[in-house]
N, C-alpha and C positions, 0 to 999 in steps of 0.2 A: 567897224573893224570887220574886214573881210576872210574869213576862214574857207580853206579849200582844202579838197583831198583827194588824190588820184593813185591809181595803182599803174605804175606806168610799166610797168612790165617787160624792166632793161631801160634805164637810163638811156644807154649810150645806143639804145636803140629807138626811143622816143625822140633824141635831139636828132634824127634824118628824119624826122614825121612832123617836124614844125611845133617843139614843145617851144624853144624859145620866143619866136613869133607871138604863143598861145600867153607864154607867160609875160609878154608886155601888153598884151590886151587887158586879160584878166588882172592883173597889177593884185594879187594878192595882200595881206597884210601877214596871215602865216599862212604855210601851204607845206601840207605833209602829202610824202611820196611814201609808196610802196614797191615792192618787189624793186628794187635799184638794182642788184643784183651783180654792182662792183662800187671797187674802191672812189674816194673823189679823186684822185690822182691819176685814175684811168682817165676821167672824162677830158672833154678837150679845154687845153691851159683857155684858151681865149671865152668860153664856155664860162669856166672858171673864175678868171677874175669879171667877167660882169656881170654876173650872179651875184660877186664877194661883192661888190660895190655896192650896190643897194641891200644884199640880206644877210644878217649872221647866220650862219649855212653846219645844221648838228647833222651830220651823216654819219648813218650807222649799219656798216653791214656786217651781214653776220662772216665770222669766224670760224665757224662748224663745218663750214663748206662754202669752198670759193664759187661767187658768181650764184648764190642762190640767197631765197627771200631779202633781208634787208629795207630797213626803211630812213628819212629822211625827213627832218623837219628845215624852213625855210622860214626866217622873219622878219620884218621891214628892222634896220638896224636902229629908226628911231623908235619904236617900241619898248626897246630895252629888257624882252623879253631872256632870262636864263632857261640853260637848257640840263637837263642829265640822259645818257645813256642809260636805255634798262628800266627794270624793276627792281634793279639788286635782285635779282633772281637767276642764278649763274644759267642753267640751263633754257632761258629763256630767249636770255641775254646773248649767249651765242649763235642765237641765229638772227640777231638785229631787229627786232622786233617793234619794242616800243622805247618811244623817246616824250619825256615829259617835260613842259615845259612852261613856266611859270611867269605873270606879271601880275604883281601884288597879290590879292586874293582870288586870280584867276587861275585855274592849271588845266593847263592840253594837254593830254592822254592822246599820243597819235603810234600809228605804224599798221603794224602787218601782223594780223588774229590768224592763229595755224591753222592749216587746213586738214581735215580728217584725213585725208586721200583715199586713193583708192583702196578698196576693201575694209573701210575704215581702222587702217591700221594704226593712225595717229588719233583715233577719236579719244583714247583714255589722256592721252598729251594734252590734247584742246578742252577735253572737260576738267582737268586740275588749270591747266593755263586762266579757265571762263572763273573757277573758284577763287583765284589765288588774286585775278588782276579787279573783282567783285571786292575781295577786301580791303584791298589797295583805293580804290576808289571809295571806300566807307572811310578807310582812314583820312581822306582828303576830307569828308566832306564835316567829320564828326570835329575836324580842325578848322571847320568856317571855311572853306575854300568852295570855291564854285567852280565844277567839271564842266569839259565838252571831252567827250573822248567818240574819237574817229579811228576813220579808216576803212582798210576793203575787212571785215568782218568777219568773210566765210562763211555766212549763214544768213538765209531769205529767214524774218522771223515768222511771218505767215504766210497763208496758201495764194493770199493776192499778190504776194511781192516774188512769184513766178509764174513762168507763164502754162509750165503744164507741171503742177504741184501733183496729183495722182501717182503720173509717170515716173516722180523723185523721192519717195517716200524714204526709201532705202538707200538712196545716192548722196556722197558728201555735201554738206550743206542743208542739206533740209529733213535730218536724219530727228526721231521726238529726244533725242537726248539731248541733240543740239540746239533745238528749238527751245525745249526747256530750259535750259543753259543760258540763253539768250535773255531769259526773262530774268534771271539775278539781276542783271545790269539795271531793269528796272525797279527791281526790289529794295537794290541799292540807293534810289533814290533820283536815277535818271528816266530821262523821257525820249523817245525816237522820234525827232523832235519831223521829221517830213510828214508822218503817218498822223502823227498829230494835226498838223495841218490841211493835211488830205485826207480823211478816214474814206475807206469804201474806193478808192479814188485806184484802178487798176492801169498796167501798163507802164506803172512806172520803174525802170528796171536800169541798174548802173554796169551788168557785165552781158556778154553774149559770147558765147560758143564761135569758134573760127568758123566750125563747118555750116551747109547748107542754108548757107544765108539768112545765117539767124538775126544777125542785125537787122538789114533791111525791113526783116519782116516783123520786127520787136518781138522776139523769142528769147526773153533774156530772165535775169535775177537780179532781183535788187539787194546786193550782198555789202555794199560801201555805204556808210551810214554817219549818221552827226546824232548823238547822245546828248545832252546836257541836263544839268543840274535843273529839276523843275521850277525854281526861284528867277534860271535867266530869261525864261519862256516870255517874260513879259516885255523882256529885250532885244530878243529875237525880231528882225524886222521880216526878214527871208531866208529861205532854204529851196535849195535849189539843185535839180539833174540837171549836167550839160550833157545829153545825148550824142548833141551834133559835135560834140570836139571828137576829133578821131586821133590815131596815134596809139590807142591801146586796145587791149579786148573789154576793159574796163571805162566809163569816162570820168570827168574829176564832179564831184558834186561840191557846193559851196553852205556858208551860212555866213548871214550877215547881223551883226549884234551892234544894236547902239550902244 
């Protein structure tokens, strides 16, 4: 089973960059979207139904403000995977955040982790959001269920997973409260699961800066990540950056579970 996640950063601006193209290559089995950043009924009807053909399609954008964050889960319809909007957490919930979605004793925890923003004026948001979605994930697991929770993250967890970590100390995302923050998820019982497989392993990095040709030059963050339950590690075949898909500032990273 094929899992992917991309922050595509405007729907209806990724499908002129050749997402659909992307997504009959990559043939996911689920595939969660971030920052969508409109309704399904904006994107194009023909879009639309051949999408709905092959995936039950949970789209969730926030409420709180049109055209901003929003996320999206995607899954082969013969999986038979169920989906819910949210956390049951109203203020989280309004901004489309996260969508969970279950087959049998598996549950995807996917979407869009809030960003501190500038001046870290959201950081007190994002460190009750990191506590609240920390126990939400213990309650899963303390019910025998086995996590993956994904997504673009908002936060490099250490100094390898950017490229000039000094220079960011005080800048959203690589701030020590949010770093710390980042390590509940492990406390809880998950593992990150690339860093795992690569320890030491630098350059690896899922978004880049528009400006001064930070792609080309991999001046980037590795902010988009796959979590999982330490028991499915043995299941885990792959995990994986696709750098070279282009289409966002972000690209889609995969994991593949037998």
């Amino acid at each position: 089973m094929r899992f992917y996640s991309w922050n595509v950063n405007g729907f209806r601006s990724v499908l002129k960059k050749g997402f659909m193209d992307w997504l009959e290559v990559a043939e996911p089995d689920a595939l969660s979207l971030q920052e969508i950043r409109c309704e399904w009924e904006e994107a194009d009807l023909g879009v639309r139904r051949q999408i709905e053909s092959a995936y039950d399609v949970c789209w969730f954008p926030a409420t709180s403000k049109k055209g901003y964050a929003g996320a999206a889960t995607l899954t082969k319809k013969e999986l038979g995977f169920t989906h819910t909007k949210g956390l049951g957490i109203g203020h989280y919930d309004a901004e489309g955040r996260m969508i969970v979605s279950r087959k049998d004793n598996l549950v995807l925890i996917a979407g869009y982790f809030p960003n501190a923003s500038q001046g870290l004026v959201r950081l007190p948001f994002k460190r009750e959001f990191a506590k609240d979605l920390t126990a939400f994930v213990a309650k899963h697991h303390a019910a025998g269920d086995h996590v993956i929770l994904t997504g673009d993250m908002n936060v490099a967890p250490e100094e390898i997973d950017l490229a000039r970590p000094r220079d960011n100390v005080k800048n959203p995302g690589f701030t020590p409260e949010e770093r710390e923050d980042f390590k509940l998820y492990l406390g809880a019982g998950l593992v990150d699961v690339l860093r795992e497989r690569n320890p030491g392993v630098p350059g690896l990095y899922t978004w880049w800066t528009a400006r001064g040709g930070a792609r080309e030059r991999n001046v980037g963050w590795r902010i988009d990540l796959f979590l999982a339950s330490r028991p499915l590690l043995e299941r885990i075949k792959d995990v994986r950056i696709h750098a070279d898909v282009l289409g966002s500032d972000h690209c889609p990273i995969s994991l593949e579970l037998d």
